[in-house]
Biopython code that builds the backbone (N, CA, C, O; Angstrom):
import numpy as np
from Bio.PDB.StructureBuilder import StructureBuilder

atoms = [
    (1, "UNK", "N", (0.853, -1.160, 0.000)),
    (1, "UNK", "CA", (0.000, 0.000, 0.000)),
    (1, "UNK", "C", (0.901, 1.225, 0.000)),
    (1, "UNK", "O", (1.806, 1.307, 0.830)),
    (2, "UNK", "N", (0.666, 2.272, -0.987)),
    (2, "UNK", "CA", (1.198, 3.474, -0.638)),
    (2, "UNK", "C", (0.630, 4.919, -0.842)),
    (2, "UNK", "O", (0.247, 5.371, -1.921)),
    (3, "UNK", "N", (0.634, 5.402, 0.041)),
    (3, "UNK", "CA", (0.076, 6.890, 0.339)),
    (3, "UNK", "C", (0.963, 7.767, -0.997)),
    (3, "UNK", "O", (2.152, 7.708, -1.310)),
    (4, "UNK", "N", (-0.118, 8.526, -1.556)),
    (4, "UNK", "CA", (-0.039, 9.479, -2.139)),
    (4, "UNK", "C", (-0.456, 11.103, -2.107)),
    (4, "UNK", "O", (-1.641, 11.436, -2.122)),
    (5, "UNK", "N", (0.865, 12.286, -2.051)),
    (5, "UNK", "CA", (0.279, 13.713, -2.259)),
    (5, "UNK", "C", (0.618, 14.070, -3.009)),
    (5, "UNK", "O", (1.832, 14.067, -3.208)),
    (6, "UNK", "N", (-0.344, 14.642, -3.960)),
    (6, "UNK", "CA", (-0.293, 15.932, -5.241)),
    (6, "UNK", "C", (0.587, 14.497, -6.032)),
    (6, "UNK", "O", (0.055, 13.387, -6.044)),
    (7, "UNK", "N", (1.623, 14.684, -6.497)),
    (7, "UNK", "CA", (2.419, 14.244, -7.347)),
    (7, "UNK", "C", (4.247, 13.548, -6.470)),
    (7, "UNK", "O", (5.247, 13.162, -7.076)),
    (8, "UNK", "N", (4.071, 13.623, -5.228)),
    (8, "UNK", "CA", (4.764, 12.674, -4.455)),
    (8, "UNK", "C", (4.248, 12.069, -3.792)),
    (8, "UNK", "O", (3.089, 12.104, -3.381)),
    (9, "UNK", "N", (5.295, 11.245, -3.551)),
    (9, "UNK", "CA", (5.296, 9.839, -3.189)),
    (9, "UNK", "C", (5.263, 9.969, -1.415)),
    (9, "UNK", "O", (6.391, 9.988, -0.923)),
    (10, "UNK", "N", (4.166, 10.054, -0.474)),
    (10, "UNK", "CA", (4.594, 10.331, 0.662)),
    (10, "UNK", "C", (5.164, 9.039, 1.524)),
    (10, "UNK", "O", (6.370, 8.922, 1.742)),
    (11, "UNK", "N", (4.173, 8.060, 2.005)),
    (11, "UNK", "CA", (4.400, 6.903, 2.574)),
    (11, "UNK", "C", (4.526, 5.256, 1.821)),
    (11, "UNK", "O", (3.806, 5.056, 0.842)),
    (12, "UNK", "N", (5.158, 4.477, 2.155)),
    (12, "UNK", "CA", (5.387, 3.206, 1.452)),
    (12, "UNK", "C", (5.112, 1.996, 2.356)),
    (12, "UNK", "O", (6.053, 1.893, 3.144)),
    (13, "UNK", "N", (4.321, 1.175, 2.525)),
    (13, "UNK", "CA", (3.886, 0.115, 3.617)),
    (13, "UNK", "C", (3.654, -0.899, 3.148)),
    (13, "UNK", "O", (2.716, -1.006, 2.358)),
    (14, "UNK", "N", (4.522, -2.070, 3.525)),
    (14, "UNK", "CA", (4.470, -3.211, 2.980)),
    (14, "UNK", "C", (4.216, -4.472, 4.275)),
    (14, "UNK", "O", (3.434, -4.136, 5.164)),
    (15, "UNK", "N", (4.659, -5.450, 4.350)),
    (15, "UNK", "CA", (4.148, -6.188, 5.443)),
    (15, "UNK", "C", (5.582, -6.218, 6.510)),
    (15, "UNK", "O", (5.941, -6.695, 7.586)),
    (16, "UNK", "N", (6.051, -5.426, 5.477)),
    (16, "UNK", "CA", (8.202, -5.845, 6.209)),
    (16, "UNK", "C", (8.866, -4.413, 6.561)),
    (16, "UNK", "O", (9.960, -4.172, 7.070)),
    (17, "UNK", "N", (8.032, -3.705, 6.202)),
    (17, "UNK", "CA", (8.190, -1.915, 6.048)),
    (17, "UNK", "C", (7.522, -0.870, 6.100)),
    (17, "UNK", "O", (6.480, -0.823, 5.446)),
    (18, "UNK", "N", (7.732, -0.295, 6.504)),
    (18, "UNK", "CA", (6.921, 1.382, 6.414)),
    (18, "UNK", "C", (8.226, 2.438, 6.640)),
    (18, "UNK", "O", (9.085, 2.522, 7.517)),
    (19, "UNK", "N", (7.924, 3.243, 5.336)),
    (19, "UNK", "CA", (9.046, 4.249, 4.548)),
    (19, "UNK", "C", (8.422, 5.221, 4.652)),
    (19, "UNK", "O", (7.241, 5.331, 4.324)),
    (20, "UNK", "N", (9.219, 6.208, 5.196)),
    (20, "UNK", "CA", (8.241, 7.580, 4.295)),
    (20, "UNK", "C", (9.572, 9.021, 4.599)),
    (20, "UNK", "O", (9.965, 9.268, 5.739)),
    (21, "UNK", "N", (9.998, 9.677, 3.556)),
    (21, "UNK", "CA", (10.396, 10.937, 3.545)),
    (21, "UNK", "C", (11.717, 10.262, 3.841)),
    (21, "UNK", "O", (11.452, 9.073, 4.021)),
    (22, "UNK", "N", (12.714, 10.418, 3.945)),
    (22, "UNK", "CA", (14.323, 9.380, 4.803)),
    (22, "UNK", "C", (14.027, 8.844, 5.715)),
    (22, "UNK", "O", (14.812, 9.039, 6.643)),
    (23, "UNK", "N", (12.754, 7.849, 6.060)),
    (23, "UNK", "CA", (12.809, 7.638, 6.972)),
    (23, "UNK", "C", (11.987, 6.088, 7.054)),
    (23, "UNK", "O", (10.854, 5.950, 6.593)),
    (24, "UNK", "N", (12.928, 4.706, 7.865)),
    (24, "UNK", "CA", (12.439, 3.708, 7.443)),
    (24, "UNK", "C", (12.293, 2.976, 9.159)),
    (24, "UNK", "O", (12.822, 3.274, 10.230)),
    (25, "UNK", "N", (11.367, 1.969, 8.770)),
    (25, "UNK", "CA", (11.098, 0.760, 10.227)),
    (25, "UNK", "C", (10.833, -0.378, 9.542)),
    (25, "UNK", "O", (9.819, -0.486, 8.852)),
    (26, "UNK", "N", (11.885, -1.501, 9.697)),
    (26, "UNK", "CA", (11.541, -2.688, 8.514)),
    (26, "UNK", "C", (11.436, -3.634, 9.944)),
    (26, "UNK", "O", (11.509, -3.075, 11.038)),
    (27, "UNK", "N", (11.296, -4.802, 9.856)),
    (27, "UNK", "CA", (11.142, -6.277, 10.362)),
    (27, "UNK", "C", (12.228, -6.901, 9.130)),
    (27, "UNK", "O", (12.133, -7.131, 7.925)),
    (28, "UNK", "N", (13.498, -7.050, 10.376)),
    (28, "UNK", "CA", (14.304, -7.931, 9.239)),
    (28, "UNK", "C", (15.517, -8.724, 10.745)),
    (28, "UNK", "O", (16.292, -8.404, 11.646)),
    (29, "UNK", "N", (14.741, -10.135, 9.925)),
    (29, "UNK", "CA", (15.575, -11.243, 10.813)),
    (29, "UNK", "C", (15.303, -11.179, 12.310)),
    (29, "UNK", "O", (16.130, -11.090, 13.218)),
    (30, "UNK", "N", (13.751, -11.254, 12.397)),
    (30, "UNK", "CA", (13.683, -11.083, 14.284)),
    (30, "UNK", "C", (13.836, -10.147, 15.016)),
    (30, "UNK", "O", (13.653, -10.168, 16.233)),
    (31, "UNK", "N", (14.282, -8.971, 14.192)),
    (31, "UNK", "CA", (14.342, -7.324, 15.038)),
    (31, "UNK", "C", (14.379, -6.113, 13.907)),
    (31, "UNK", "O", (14.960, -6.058, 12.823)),
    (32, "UNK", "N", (13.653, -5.307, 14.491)),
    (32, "UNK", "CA", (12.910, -3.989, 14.885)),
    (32, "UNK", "C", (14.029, -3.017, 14.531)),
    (32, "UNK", "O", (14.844, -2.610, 15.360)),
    (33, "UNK", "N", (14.008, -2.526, 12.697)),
    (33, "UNK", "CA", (15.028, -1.764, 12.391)),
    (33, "UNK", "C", (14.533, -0.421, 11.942)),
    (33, "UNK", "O", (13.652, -0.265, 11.096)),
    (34, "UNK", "N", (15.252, 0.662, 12.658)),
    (34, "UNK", "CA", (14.453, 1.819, 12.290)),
    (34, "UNK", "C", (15.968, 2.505, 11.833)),
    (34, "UNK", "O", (17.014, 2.172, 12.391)),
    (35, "UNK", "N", (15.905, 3.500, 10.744)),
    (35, "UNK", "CA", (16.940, 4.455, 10.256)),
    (35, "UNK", "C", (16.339, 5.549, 9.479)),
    (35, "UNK", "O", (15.223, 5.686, 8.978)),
    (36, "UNK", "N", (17.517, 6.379, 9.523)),
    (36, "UNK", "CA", (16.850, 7.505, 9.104)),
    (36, "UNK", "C", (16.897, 8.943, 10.194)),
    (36, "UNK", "O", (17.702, 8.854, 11.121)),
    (37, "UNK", "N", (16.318, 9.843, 10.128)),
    (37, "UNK", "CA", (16.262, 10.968, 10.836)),
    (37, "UNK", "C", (15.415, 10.323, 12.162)),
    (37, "UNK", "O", (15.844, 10.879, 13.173)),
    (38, "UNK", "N", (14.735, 9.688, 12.378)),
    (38, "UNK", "CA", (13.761, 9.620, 13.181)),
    (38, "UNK", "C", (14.785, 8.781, 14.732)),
    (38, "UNK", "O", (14.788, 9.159, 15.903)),
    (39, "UNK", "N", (15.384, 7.829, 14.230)),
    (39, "UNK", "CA", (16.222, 7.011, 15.003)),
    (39, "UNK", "C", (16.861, 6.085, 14.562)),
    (39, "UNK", "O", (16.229, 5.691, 13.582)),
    (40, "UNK", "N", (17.750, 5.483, 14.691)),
    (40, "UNK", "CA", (18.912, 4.491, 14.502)),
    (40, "UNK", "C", (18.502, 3.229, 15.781)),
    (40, "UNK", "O", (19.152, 3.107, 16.819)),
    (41, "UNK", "N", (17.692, 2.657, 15.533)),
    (41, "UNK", "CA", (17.163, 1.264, 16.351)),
    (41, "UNK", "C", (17.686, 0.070, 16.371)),
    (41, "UNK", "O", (18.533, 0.202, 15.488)),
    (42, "UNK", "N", (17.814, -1.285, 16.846)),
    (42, "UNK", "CA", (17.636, -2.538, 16.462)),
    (42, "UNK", "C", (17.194, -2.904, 17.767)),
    (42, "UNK", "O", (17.819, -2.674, 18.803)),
    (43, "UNK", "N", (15.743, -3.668, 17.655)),
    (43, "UNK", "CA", (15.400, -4.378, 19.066)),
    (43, "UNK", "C", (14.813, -5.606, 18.374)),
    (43, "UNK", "O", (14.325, -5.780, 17.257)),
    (44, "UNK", "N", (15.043, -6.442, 19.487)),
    (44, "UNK", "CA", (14.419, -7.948, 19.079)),
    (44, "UNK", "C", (12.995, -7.622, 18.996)),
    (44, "UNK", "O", (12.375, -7.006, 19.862)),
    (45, "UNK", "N", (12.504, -8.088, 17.870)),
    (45, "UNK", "CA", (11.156, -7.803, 18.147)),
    (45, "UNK", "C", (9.830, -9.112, 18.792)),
    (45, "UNK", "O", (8.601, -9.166, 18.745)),
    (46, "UNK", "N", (10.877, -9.964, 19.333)),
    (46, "UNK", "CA", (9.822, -10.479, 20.586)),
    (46, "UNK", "C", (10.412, -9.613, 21.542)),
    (46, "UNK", "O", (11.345, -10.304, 21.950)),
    (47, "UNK", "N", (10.443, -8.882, 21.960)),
    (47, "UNK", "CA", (10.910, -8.169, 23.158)),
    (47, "UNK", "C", (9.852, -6.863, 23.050)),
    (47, "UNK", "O", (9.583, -6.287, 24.104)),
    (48, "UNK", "N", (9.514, -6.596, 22.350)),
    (48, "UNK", "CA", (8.490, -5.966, 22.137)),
    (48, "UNK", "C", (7.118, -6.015, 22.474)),
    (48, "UNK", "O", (6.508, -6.813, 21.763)),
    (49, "UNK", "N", (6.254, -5.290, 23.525)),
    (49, "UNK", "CA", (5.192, -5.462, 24.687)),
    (49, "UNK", "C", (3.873, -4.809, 23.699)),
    (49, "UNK", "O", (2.869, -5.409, 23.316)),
    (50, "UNK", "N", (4.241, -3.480, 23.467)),
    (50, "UNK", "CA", (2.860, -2.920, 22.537)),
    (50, "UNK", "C", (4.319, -1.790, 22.150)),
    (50, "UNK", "O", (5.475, -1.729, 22.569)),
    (51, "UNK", "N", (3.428, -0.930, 21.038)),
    (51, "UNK", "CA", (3.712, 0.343, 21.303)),
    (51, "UNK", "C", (2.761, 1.881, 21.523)),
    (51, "UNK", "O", (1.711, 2.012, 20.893)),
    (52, "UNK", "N", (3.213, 2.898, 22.392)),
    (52, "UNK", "CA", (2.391, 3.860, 22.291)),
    (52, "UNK", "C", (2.445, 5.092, 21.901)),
    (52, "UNK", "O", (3.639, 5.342, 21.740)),
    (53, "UNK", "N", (1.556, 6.384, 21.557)),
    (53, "UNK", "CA", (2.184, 7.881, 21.052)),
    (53, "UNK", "C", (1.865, 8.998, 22.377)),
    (53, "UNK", "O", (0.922, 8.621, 23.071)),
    (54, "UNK", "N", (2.269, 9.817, 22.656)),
    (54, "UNK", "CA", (2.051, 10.853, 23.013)),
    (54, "UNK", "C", (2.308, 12.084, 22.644)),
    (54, "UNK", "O", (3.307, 12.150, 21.928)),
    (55, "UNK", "N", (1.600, 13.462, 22.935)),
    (55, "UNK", "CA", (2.165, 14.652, 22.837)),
    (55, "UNK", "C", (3.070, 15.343, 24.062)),
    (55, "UNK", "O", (2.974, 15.003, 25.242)),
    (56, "UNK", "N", (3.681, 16.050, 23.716)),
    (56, "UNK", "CA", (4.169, 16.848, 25.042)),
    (56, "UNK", "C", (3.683, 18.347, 24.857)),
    (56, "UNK", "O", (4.608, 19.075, 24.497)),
    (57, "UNK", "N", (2.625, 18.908, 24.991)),
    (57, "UNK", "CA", (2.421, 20.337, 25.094)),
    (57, "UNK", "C", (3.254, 21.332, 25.874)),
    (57, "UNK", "O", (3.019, 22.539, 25.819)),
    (58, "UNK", "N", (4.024, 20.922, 26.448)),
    (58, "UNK", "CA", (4.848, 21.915, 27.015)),
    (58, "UNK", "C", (6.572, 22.572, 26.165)),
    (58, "UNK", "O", (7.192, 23.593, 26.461)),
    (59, "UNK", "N", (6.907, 21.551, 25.121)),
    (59, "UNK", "CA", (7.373, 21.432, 24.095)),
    (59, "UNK", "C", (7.031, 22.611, 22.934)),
    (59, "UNK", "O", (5.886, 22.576, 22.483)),
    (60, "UNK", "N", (7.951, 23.664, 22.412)),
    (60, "UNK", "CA", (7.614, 24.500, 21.400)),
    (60, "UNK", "C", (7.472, 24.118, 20.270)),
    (60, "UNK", "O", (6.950, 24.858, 19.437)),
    (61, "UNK", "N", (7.964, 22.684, 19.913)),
    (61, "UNK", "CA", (6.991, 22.254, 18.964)),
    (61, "UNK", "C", (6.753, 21.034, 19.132)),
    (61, "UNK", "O", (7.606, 20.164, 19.305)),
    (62, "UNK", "N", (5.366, 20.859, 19.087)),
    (62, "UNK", "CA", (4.640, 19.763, 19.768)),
    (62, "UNK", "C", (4.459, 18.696, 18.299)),
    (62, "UNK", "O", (3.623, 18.679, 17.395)),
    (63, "UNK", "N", (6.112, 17.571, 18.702)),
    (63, "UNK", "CA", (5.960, 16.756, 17.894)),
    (63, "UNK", "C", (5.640, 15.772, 18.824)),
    (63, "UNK", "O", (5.990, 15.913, 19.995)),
    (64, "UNK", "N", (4.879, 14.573, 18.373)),
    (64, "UNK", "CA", (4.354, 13.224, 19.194)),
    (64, "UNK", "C", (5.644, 12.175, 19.354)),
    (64, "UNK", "O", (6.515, 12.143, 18.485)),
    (65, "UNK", "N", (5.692, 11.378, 20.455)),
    (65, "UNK", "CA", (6.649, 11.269, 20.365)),
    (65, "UNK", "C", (6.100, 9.246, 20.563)),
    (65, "UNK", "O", (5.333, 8.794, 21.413)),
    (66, "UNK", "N", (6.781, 8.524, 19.536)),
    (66, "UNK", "CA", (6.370, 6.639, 19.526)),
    (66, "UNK", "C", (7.269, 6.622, 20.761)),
    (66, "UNK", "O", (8.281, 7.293, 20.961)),
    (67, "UNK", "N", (6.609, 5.593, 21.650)),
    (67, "UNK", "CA", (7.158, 4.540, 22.142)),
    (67, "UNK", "C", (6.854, 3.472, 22.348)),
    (67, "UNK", "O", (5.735, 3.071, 22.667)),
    (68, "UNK", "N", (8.178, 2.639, 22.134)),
    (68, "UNK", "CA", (8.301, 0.733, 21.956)),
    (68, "UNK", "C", (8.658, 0.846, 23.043)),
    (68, "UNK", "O", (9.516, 1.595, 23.511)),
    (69, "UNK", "N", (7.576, -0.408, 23.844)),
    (69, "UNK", "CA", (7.630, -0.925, 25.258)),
    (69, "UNK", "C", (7.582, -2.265, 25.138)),
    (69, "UNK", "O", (6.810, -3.010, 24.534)),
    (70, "UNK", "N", (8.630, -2.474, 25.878)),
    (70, "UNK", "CA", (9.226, -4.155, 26.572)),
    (70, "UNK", "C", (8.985, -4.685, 27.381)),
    (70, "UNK", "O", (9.762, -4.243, 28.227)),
    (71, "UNK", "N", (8.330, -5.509, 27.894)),
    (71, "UNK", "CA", (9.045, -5.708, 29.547)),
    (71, "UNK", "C", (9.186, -4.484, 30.426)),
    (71, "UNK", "O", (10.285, -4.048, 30.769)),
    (72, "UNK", "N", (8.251, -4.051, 30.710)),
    (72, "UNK", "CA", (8.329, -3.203, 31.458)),
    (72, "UNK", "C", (8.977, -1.738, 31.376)),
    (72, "UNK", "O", (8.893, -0.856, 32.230)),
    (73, "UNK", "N", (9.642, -1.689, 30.144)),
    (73, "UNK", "CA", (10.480, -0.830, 30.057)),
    (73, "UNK", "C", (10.452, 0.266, 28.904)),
    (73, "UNK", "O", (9.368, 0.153, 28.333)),
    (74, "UNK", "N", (11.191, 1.253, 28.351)),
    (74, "UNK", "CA", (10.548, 1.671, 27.074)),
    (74, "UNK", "C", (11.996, 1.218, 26.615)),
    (74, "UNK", "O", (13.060, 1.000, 27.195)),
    (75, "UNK", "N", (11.573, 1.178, 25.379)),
    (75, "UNK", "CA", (13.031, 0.474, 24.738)),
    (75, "UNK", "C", (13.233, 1.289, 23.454)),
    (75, "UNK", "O", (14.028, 1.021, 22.553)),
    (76, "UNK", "N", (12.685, 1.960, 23.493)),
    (76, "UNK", "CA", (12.790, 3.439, 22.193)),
    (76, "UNK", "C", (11.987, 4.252, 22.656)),
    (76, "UNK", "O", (11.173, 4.013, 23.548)),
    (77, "UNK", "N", (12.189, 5.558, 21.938)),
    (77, "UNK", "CA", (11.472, 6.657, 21.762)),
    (77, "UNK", "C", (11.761, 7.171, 20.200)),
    (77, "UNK", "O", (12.756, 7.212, 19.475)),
    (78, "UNK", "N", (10.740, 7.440, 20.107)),
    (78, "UNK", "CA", (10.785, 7.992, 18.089)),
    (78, "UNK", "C", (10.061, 9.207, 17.932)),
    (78, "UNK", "O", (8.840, 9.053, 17.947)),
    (79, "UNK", "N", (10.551, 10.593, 17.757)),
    (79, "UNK", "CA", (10.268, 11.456, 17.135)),
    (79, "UNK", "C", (9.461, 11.049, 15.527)),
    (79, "UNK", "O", (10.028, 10.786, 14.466)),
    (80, "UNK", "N", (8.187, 11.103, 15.772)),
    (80, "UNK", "CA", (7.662, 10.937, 14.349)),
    (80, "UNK", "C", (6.478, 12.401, 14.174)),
    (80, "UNK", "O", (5.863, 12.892, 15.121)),
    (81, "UNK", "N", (6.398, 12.882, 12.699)),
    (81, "UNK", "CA", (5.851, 13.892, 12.581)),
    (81, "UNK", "C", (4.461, 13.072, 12.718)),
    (81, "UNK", "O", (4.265, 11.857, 12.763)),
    (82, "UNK", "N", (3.583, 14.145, 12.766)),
    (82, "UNK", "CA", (1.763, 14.313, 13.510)),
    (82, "UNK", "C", (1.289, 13.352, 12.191)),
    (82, "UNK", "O", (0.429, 12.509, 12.448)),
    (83, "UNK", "N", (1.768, 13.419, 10.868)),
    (83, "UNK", "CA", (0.671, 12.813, 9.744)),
    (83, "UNK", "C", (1.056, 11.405, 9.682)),
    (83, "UNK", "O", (0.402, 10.512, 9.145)),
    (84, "UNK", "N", (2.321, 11.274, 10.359)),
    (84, "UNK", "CA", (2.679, 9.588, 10.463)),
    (84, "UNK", "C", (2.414, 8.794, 11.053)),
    (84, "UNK", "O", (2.107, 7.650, 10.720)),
    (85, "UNK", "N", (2.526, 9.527, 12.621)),
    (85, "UNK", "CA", (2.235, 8.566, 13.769)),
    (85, "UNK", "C", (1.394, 7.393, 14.269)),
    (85, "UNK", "O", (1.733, 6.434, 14.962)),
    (86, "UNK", "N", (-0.014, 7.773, 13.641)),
    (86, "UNK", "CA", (-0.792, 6.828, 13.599)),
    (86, "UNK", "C", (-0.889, 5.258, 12.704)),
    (86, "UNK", "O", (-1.476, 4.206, 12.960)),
    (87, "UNK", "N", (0.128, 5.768, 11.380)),
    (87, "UNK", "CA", (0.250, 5.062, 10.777)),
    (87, "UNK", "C", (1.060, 4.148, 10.782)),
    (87, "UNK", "O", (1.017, 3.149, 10.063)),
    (88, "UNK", "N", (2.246, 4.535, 11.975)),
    (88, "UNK", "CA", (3.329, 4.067, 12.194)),
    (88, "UNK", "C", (2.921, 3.146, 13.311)),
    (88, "UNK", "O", (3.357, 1.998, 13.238)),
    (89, "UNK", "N", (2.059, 3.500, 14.461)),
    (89, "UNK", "CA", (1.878, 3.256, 15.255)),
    (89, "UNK", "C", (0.827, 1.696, 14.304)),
    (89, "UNK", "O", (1.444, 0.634, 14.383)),
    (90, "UNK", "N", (-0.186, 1.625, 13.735)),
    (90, "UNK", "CA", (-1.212, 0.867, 13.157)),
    (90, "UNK", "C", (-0.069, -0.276, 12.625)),
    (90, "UNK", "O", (-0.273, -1.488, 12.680)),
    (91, "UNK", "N", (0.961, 0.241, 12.189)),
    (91, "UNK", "CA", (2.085, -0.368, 11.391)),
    (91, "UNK", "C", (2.475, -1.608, 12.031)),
    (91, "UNK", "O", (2.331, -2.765, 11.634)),
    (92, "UNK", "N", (3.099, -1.067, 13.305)),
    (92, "UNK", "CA", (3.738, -1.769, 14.096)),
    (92, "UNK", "C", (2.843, -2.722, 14.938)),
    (92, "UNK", "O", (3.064, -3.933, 14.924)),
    (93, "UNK", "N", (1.800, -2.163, 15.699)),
    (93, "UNK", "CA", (1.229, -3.046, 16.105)),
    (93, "UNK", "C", (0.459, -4.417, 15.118)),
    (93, "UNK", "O", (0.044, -5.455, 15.632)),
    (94, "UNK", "N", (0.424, -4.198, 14.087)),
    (94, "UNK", "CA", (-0.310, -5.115, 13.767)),
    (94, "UNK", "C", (0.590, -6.278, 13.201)),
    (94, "UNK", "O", (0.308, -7.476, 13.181)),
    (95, "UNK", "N", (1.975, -5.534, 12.651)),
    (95, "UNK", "CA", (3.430, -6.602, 12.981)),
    (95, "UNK", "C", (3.752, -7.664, 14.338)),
    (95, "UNK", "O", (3.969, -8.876, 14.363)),
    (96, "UNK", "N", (3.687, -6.772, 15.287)),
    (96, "UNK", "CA", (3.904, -7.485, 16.758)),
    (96, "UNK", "C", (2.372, -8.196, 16.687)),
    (96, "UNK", "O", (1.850, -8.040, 17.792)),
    (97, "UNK", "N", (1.755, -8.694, 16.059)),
    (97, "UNK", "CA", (0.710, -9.204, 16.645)),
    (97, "UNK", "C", (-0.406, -8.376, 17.490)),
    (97, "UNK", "O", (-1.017, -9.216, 18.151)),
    (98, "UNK", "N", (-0.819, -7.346, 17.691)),
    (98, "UNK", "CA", (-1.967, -6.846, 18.549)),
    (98, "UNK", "C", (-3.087, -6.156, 17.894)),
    (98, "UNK", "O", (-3.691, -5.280, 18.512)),
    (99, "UNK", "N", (-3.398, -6.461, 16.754)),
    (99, "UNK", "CA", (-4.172, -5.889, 16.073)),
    (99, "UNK", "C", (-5.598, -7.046, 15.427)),
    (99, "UNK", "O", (-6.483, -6.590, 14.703)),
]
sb = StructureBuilder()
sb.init_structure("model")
sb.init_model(0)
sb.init_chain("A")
sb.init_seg("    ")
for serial, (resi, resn, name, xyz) in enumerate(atoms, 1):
    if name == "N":
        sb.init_residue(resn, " ", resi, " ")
    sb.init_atom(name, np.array(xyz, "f"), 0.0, 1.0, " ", f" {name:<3s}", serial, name[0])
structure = sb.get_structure()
């Protein structure tokens, strides 16, 4: 599946990936690879609990911010812009199984 604006190419989502702008999160070989501007990752992805978004309003610019939770723990944080997040977030969970 891929998202389209005007005449670019915005998002790219496959069952192993979600791309968009320099910025990638694949499933490759059992862990959780993110690169790009957003973060430089590798987590096992059975180690992986859910993931969730928040805002921080106290922040001058109120970007949302992913987090991958483990075991109790957060095991990333991802700066993702407002038109992604959800998608990223829909992305992932339904990879890890919770969807």
């Amino acid at each position: 599946m891929a998202i389209f604006t005007e005449s670019q190419e915005e998002a790219v989502i496959t069952e192993t990936s979600y791309c968009w702008k320099k910025n990638s999160i694949k499933i490759e070989n059992g862990y959780l690879k993110s690169t790009g501007m957003v973060t430089n990752t590798r987590i096992p992805i059975n180690h992986v609990d859910t993931i969730v978004y928040s805002y921080n309003p106290k922040k001058p610019a109120i970007v949302p911010v992913l987090k991958i939770i483990g075991r109790g723990a957060v095991l990333c944080e991802m700066e993702i812009s407002a038109e992604h997040i959800e998608g990223v977030q829909d992305w992932l969970l339904r990879v890890i199984g919770h969807s």
